[in-house]
C-alpha positions in Angstrom: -46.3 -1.7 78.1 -48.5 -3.7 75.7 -50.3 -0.6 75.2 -48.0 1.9 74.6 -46.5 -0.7 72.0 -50.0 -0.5 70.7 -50.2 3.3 70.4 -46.8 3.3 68.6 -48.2 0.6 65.5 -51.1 3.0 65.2 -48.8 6.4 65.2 -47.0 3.9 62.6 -50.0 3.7 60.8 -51.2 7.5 60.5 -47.3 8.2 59.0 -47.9 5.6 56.4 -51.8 6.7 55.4 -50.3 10.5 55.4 -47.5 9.3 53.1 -49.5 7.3 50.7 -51.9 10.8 50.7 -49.0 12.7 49.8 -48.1 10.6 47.0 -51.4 10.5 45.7 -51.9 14.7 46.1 -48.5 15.4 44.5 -47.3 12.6 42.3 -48.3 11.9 38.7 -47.7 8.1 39.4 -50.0 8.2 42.5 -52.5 9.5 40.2 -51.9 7.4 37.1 -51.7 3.7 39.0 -55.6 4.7 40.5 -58.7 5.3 38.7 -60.6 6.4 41.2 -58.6 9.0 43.0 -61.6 10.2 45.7 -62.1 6.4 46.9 -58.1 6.2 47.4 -57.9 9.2 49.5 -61.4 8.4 51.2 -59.4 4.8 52.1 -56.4 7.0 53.3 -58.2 9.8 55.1 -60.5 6.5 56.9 -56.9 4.9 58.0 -55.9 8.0 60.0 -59.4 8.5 61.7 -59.8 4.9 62.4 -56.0 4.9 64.3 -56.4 8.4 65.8 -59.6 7.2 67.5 -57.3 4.1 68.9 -54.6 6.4 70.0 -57.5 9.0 72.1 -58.6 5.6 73.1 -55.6 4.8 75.1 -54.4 8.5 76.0 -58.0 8.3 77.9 -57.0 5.1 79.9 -53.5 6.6 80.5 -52.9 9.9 82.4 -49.4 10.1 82.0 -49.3 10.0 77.9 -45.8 10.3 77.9 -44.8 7.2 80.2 -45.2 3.5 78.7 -48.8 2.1 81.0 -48.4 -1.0 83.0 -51.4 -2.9 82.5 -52.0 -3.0 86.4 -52.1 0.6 86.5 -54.7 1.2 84.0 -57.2 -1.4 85.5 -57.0 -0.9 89.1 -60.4 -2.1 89.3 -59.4 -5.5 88.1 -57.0 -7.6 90.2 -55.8 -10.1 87.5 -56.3 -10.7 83.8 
């Protein structure tokens, strides 16, 4: 569960990088509140490929993507944590 709580803060995260992008790409305050544009969208653009990663991360530990884990299931090798 832990993990699949996990995977939502980081799906959380790519919404709020792609919103601050679209600010940025389409608003004239976006623009006029940062004087280096590139760097902002670099920061933005790192966010999303930094939380994607996490996200294959866990889809790789977890074969049924579309089910919450239990953390028993994921580590059967391991009999206690």
């Amino acid at each position: 569960m832990r993990l699949f709580a996990l995977r939502k803060k980081y799906e959380a995260n790519i919404d709020i990088a792609k919103a601050n992008l679209d600010v940025l790409l389409h608003s004239a305050v976006g623009i006029g509140e940062h004087s280096d544009l590139t760097a902002e969208m670099d920061k933005w653009i790192g966010e999303i490929a930094s939380n994607q990663d996490k996200i294959d991360a866990i889809d790789e530990l977890n074969e049924t993507k579309d089910t919450p884990p239990e953390q028993g299931d994921l580590f059967r090798e391991t009999s206690r944590w």
